[in-house]
C-alpha positions as YAML, in Angstrom:
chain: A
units: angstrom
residues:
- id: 1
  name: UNK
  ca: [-17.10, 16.32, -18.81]
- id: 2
  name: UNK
  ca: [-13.39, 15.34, -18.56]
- id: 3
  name: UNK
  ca: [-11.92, 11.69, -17.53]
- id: 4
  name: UNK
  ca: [-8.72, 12.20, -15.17]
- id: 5
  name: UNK
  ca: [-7.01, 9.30, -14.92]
- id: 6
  name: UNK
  ca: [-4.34, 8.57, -11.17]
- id: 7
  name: UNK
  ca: [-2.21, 5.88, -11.92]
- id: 8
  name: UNK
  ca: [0.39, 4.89, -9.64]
- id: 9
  name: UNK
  ca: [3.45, 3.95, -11.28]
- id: 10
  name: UNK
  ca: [6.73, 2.62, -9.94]
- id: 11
  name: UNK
  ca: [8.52, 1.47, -13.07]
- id: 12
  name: UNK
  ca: [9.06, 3.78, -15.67]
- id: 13
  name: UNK
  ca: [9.93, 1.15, -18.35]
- id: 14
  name: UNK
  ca: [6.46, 0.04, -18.39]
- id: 15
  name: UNK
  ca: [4.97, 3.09, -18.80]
- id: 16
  name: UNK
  ca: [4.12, 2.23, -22.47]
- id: 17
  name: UNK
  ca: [2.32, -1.14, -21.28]
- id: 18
  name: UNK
  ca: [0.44, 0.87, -18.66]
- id: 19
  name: UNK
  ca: [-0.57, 3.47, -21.23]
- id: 20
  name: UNK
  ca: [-2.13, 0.78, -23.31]
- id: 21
  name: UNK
  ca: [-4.08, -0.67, -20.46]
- id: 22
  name: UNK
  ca: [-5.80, 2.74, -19.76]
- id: 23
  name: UNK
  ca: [-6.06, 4.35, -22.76]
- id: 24
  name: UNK
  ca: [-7.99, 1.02, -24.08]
- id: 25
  name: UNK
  ca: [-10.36, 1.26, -20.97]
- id: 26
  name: UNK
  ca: [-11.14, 4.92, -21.62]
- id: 27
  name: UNK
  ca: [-11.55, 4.51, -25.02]
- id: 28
  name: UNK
  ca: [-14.29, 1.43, -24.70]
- id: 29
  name: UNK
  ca: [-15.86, 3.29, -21.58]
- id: 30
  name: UNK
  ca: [-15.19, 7.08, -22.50]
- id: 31
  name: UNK
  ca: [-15.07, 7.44, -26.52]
- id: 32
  name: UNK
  ca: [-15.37, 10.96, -27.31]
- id: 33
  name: UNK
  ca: [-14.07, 12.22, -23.92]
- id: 34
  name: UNK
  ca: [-11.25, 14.65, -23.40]
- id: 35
  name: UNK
  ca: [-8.93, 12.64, -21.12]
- id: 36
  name: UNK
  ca: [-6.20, 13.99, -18.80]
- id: 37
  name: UNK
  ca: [-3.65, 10.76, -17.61]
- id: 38
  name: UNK
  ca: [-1.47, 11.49, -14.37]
- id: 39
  name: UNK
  ca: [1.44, 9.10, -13.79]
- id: 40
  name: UNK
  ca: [2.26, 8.89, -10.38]
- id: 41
  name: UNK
  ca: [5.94, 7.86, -9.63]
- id: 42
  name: UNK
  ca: [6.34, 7.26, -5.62]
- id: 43
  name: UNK
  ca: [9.53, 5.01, -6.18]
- id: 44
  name: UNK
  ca: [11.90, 7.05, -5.15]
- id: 45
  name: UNK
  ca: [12.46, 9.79, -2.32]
- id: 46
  name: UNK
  ca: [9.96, 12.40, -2.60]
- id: 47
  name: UNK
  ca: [10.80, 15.45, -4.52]
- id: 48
  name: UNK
  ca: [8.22, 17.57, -5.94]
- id: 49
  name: UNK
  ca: [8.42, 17.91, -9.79]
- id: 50
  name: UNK
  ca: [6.04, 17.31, -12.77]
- id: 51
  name: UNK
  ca: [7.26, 16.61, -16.66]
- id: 52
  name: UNK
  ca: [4.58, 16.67, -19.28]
- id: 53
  name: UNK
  ca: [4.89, 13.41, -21.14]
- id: 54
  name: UNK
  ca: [2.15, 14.50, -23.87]
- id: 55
  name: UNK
  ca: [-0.71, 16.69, -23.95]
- id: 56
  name: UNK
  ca: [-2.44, 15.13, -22.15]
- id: 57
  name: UNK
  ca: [-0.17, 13.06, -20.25]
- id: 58
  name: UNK
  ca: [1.88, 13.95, -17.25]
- id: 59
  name: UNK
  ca: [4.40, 12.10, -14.73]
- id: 60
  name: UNK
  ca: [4.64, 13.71, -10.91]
- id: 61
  name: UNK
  ca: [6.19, 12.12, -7.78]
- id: 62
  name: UNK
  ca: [5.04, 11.29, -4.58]
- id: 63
  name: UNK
  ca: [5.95, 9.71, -1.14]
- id: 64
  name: UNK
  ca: [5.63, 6.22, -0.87]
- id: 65
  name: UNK
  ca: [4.53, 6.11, 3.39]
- id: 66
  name: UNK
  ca: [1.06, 4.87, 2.63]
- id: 67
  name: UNK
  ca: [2.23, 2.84, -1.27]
- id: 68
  name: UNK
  ca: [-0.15, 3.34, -4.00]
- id: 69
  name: UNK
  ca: [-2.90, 6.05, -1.58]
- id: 70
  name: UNK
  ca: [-0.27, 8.12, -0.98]
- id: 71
  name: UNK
  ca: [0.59, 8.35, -4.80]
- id: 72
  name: UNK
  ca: [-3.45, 8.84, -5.02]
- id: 73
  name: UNK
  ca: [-3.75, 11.73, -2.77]
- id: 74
  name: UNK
  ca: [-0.80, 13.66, -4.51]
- id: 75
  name: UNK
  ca: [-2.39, 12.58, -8.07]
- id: 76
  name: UNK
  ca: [-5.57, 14.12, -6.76]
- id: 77
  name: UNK
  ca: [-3.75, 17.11, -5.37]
- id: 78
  name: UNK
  ca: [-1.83, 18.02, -8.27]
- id: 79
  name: UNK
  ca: [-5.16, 17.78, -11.08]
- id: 80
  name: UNK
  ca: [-7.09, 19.91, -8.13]
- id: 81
  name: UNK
  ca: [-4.15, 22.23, -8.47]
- id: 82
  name: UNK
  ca: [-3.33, 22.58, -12.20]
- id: 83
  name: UNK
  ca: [-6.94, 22.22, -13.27]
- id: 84
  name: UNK
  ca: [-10.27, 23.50, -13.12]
- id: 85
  name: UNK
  ca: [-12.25, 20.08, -11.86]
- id: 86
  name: UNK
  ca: [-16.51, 20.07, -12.66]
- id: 87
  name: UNK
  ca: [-18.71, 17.79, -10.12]
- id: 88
  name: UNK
  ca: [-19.25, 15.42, -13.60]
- id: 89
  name: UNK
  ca: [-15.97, 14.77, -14.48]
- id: 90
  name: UNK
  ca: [-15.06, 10.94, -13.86]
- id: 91
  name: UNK
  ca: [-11.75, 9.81, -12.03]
- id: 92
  name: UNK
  ca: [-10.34, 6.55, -12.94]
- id: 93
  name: UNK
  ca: [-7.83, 6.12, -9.91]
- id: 94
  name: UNK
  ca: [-5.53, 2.47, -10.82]
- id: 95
  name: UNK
  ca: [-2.23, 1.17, -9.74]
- id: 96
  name: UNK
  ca: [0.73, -0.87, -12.01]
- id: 97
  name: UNK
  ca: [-0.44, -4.35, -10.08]
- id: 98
  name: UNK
  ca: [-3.28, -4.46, -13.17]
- id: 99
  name: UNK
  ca: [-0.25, -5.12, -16.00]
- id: 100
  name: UNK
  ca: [1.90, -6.57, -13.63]
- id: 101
  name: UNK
  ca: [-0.35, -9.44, -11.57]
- id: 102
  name: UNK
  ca: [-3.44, -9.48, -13.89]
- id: 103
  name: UNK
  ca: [-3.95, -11.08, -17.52]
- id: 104
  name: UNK
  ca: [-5.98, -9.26, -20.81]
- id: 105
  name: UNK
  ca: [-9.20, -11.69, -19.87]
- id: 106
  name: UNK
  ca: [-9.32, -10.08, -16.23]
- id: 107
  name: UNK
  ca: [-8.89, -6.49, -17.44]
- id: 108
  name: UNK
  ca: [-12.22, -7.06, -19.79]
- id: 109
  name: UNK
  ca: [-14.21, -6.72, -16.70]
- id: 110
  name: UNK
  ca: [-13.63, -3.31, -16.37]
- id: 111
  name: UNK
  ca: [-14.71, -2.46, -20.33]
- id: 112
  name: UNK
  ca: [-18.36, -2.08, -20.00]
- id: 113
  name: UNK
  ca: [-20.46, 1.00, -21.61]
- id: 114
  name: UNK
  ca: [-22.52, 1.19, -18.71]
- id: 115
  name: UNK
  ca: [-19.78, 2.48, -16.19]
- id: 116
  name: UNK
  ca: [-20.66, 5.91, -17.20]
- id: 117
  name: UNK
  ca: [-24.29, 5.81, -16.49]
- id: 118
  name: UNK
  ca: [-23.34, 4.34, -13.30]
- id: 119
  name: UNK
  ca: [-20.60, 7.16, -12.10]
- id: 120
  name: UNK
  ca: [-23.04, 9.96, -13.38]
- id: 121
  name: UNK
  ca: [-25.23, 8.24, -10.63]
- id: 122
  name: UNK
  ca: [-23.00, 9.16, -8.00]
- id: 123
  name: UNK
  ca: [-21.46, 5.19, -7.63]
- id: 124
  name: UNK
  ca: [-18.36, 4.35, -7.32]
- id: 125
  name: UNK
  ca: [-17.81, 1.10, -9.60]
- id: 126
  name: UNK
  ca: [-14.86, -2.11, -9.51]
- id: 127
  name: UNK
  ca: [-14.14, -4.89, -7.88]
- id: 128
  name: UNK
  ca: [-15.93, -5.10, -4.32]
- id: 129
  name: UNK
  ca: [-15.42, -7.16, -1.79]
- id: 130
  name: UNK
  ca: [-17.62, -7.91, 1.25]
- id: 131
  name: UNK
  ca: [-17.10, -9.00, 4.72]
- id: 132
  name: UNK
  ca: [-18.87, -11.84, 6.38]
- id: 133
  name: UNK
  ca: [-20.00, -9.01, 9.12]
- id: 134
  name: UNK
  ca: [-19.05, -5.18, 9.74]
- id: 135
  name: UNK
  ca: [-15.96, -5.11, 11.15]
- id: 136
  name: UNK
  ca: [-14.41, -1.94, 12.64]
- id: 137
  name: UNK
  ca: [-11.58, -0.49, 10.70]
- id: 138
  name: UNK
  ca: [-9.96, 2.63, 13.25]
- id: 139
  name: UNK
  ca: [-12.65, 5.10, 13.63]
- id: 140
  name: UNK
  ca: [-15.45, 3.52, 11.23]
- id: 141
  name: UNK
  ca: [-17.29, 0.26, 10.50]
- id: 142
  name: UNK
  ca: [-17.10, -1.57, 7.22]
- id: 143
  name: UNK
  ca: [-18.72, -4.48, 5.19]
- id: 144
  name: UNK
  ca: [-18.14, -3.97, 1.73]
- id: 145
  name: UNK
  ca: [-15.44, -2.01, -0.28]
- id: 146
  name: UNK
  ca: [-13.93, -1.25, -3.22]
- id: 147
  name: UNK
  ca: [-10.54, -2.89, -4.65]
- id: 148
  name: UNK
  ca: [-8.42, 0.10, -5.22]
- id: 149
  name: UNK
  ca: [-6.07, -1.53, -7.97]
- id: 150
  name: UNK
  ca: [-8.88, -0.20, -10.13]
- id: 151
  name: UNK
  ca: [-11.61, 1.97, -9.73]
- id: 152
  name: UNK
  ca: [-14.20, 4.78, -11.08]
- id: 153
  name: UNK
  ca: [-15.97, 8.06, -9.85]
- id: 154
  name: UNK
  ca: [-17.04, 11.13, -9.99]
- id: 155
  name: UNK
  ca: [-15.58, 14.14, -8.69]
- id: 156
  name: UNK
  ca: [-18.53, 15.15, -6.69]
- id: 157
  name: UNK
  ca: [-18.16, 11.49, -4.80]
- id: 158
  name: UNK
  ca: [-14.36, 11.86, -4.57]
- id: 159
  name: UNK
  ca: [-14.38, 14.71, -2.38]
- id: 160
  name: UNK
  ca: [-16.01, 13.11, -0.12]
- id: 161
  name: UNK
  ca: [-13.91, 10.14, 0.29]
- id: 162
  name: UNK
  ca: [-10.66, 11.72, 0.25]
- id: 163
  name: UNK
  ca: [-7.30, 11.34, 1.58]
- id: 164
  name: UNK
  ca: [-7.00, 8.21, 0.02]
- id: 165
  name: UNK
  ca: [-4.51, 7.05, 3.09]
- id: 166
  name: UNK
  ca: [-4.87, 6.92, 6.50]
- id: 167
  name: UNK
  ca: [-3.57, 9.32, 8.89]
- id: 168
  name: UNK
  ca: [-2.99, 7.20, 12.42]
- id: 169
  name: UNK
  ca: [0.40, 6.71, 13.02]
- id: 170
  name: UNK
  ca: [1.93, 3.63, 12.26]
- id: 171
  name: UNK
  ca: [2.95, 3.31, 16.40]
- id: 172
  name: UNK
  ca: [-0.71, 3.37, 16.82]
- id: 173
  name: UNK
  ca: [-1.18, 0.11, 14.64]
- id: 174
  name: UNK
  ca: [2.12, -1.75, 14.51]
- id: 175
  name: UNK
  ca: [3.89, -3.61, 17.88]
- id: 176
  name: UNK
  ca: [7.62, -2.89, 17.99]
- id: 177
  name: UNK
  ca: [8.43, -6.56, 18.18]
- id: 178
  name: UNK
  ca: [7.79, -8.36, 14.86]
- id: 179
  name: UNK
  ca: [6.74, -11.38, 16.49]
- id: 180
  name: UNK
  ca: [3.46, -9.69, 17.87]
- id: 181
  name: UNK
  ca: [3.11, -7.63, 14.55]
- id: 182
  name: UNK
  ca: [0.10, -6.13, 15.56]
- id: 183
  name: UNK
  ca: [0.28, -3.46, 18.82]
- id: 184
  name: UNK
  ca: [-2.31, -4.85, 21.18]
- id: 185
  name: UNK
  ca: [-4.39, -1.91, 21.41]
- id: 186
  name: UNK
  ca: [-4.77, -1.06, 17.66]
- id: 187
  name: UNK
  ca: [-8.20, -0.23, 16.63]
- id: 188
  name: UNK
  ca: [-8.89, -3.08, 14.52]
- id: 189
  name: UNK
  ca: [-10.74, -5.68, 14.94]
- id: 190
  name: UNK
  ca: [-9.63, -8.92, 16.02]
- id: 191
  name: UNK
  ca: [-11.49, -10.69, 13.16]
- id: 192
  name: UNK
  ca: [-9.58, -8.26, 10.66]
- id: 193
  name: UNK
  ca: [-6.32, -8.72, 12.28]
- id: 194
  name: UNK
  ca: [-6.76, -12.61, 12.18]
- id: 195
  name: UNK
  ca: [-7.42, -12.59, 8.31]
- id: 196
  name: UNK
  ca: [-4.85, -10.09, 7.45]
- id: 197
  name: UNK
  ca: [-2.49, -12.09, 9.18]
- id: 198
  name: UNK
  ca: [-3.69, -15.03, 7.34]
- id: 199
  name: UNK
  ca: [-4.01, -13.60, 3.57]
- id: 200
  name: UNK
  ca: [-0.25, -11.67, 4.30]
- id: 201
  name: UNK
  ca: [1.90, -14.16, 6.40]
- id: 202
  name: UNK
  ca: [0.30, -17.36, 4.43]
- id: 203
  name: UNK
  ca: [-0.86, -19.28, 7.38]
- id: 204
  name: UNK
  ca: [-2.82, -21.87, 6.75]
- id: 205
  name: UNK
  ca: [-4.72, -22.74, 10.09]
- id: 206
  name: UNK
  ca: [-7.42, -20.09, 8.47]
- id: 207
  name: UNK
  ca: [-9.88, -21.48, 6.47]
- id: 208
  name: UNK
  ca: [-12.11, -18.44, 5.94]
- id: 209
  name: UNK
  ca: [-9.96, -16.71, 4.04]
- id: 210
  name: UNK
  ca: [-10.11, -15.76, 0.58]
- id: 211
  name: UNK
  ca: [-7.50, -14.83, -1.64]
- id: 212
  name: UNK
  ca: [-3.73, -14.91, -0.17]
- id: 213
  name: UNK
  ca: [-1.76, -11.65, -1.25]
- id: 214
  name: UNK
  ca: [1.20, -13.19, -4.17]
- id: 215
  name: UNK
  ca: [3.77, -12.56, -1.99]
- id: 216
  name: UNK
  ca: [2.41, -14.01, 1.45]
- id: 217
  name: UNK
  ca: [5.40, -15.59, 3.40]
- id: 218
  name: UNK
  ca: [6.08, -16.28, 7.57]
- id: 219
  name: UNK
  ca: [7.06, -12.55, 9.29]
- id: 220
  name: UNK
  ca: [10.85, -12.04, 10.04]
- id: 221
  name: UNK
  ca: [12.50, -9.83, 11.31]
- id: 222
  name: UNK
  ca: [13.64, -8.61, 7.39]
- id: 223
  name: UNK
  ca: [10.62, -8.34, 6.20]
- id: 224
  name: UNK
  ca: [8.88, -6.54, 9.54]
- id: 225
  name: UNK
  ca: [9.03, -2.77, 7.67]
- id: 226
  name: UNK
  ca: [7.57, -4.51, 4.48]
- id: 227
  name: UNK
  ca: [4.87, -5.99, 5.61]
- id: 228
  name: UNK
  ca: [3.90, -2.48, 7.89]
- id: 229
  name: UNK
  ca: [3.97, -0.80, 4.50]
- id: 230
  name: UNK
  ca: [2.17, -3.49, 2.90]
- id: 231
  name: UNK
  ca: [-0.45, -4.17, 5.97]
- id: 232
  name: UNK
  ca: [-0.83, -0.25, 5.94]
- id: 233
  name: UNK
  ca: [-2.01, 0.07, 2.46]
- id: 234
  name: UNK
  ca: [-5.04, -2.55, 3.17]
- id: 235
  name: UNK
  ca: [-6.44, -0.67, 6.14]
- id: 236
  name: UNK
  ca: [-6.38, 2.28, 3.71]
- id: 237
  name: UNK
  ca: [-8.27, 0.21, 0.97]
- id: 238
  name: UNK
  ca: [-10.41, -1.06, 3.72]
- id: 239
  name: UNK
  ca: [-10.76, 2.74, 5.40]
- id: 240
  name: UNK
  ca: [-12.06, 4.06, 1.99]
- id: 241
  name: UNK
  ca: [-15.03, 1.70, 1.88]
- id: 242
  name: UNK
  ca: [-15.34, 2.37, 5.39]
- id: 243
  name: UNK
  ca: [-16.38, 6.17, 4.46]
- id: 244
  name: UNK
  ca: [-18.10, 5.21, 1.28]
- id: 245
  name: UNK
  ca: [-20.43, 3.54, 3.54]
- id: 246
  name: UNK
  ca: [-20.80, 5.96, 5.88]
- id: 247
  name: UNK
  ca: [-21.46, 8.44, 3.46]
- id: 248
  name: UNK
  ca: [-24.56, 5.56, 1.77]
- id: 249
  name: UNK
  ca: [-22.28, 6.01, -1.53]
- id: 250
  name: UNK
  ca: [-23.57, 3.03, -3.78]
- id: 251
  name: UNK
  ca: [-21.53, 0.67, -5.26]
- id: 252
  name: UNK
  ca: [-21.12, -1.72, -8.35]
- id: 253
  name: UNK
  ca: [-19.68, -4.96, -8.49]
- id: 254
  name: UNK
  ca: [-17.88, -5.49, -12.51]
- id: 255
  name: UNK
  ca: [-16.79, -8.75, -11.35]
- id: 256
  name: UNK
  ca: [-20.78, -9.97, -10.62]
- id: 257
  name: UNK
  ca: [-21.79, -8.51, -13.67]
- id: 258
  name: UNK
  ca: [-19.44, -10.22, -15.98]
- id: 259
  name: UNK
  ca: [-20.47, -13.63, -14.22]
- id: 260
  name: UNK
  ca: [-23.88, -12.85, -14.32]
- id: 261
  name: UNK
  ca: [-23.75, -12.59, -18.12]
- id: 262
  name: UNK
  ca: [-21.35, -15.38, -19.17]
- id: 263
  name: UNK
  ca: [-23.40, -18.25, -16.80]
- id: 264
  name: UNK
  ca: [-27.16, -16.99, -15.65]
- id: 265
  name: UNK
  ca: [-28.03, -14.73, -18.65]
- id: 266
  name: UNK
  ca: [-27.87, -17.31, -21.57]
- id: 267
  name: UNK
  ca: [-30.24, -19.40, -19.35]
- id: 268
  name: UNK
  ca: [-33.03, -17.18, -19.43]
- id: 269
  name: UNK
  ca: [-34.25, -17.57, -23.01]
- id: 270
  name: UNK
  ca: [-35.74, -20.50, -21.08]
- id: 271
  name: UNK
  ca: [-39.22, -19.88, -19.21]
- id: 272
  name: UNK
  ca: [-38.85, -23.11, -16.85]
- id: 273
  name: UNK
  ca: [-35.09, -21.45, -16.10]
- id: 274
  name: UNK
  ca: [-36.18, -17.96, -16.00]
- id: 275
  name: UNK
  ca: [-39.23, -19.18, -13.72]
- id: 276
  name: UNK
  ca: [-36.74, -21.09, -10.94]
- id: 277
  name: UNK
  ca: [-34.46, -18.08, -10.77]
- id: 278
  name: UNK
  ca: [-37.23, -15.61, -9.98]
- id: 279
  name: UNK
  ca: [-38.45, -18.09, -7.24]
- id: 280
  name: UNK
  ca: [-35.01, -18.14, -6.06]
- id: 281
  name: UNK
  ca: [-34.82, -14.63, -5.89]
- id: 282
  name: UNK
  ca: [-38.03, -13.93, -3.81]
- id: 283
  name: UNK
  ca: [-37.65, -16.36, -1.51]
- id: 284
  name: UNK
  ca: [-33.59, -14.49, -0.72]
- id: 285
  name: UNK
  ca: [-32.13, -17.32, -1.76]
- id: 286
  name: UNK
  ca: [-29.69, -15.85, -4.26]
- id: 287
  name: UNK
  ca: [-28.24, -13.68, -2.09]
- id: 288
  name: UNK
  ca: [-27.19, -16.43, 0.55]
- id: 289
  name: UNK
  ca: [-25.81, -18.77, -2.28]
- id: 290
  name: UNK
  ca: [-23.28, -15.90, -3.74]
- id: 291
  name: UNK
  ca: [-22.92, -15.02, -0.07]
- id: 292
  name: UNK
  ca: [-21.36, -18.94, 0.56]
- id: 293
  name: UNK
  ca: [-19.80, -19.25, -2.45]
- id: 294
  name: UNK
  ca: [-17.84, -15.83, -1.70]
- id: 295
  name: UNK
  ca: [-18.98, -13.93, -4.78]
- id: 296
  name: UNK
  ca: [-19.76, -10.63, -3.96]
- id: 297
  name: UNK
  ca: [-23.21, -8.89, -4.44]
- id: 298
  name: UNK
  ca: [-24.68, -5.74, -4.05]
...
């Protein structure tokens, strides 16, 4: 078993930082392991090279049309090509946003000696979030998904989610006009389209939705081609759990299990505590409090 890490990178300065971050997560989660680290650089116009940082650490380029998943699929292509990949070896597939948006605290979530138990199970473990409802997502339906900043699984799971991006055309999604952003006919659903809009273009008149993206402003005509890229690169996160569901792939929620331990599990050296919560948990009523509250469950 071999851990083969993706990670998208777009600044070559902080490849040190970004080395730290990984190599500290492999080494809680994966001591012992042989590890093989692909840096991704997609910051640039494509040209197809490869320099060999370390041994065991490599920097290749890729196209940027689909951000990060397009530096994913050409990680992925390029380990597939230069080595010999088992069903049981575990991909850790990340992006720079965990150094760049994230603090030390947050990264903890991911350290946890179970994630290899979990992966050898066929799961795919992170962040996940969950709809309110299915909603339809191009070709497929999807309720919950992975965050792709950060991310582990198998090879034997991989293969079946892969490309990483989308291939639909971005006249198929995107209007021409920047004031209607979206084309009419795009094959999303309206509820999607309504909370992208919301989370990327920071309107307020949305209430449901949870977590604006850092760099959410009102759509201009300047900012039209970012925002495609940008917009793009969800329905890709969004597509992935769409065929991780399809394909009944389980998943596991770090974030839930952190919480779980820091606030519920302290409680339950007492019986009259550990008692209520067991009630709580027959009768479904967990499930619809963390379903309220907007913490995600499995």
């Amino acid at each position: 078993m071999r851990v083969f890490v993706i990670f998208q990178e777009r600044e070559k300065s902080k490849i040190s930082e970004d080395l730290n971050i990984i190599e500290s997560i492999i080494n809680y989660n994966f001591k012992n392991i042989e590890s093989i680290i692909v840096f991704v650089d997609n910051s640039n116009e494509y040209v197809q090279r490869s320099n060999k940082i370390d041994s065991n650490i490599y920097m290749i380029s890729a196209d940027d049309e689909n951000w990060e998943f397009s530096a994913y699929d050409e990680g992925y292509r390029w380990i597939i090509d230069n080595f010999k990949v088992e069903a049981d070896d575990i991909f850790l597939v990340a992006n720079e946003t965990n150094n760049r948006e994230y603090n030390q605290k947050y990264l903890k979530f991911f350290k946890n000696k179970k994630i290899i138990k979990w992966v050898n199970d066929d799961k795919v473990v992170g962040f996940v979030g969950e709809n309110i409802k299915p909603i339809k997502i191009l070709d497929m339906y999807v309720k919950k998904y992975v965050a792709t900043h950060l991310f582990f699984l198998n090879y034997k799971i991989l293969k079946e989610i892969i490309p990483f991006s989308i291939t639909v055309s971005n006249k198929d999604i995107f209007s021409n006009d920047y004031n209607d952003f979206f084309k009419k006919t795009a094959p999303l659903d309206k509820s999607f389209i309504e909370g992208i809009e919301a989370r990327v273009f920071g309107w307020k008149n949305n209430h449901n939705v949870f977590g604006f993206y850092h760099q959410a402003q009102p759509l201009t005509l300047e900012n039209f081609d970012f925002f495609k890229g940008k917009v793009r690169s969800i329905i890709c996160e969004y597509y992935i759990g769409a065929k991780i569901e399809n394909q009944n792939i389980k998943l596991v929620n770090l974030k839930n299990l952190r919480l779980f331990r820091k606030t519920i599990k302290p409680l339950l050296k007492y019986k009259i505590v550990k008692n209520f919560i067991l009630l709580l948990v027959r009768k479904g009523y967990i499930k619809t409090l963390l379903r309220t509250s907007k913490i995600n469950i499995e």
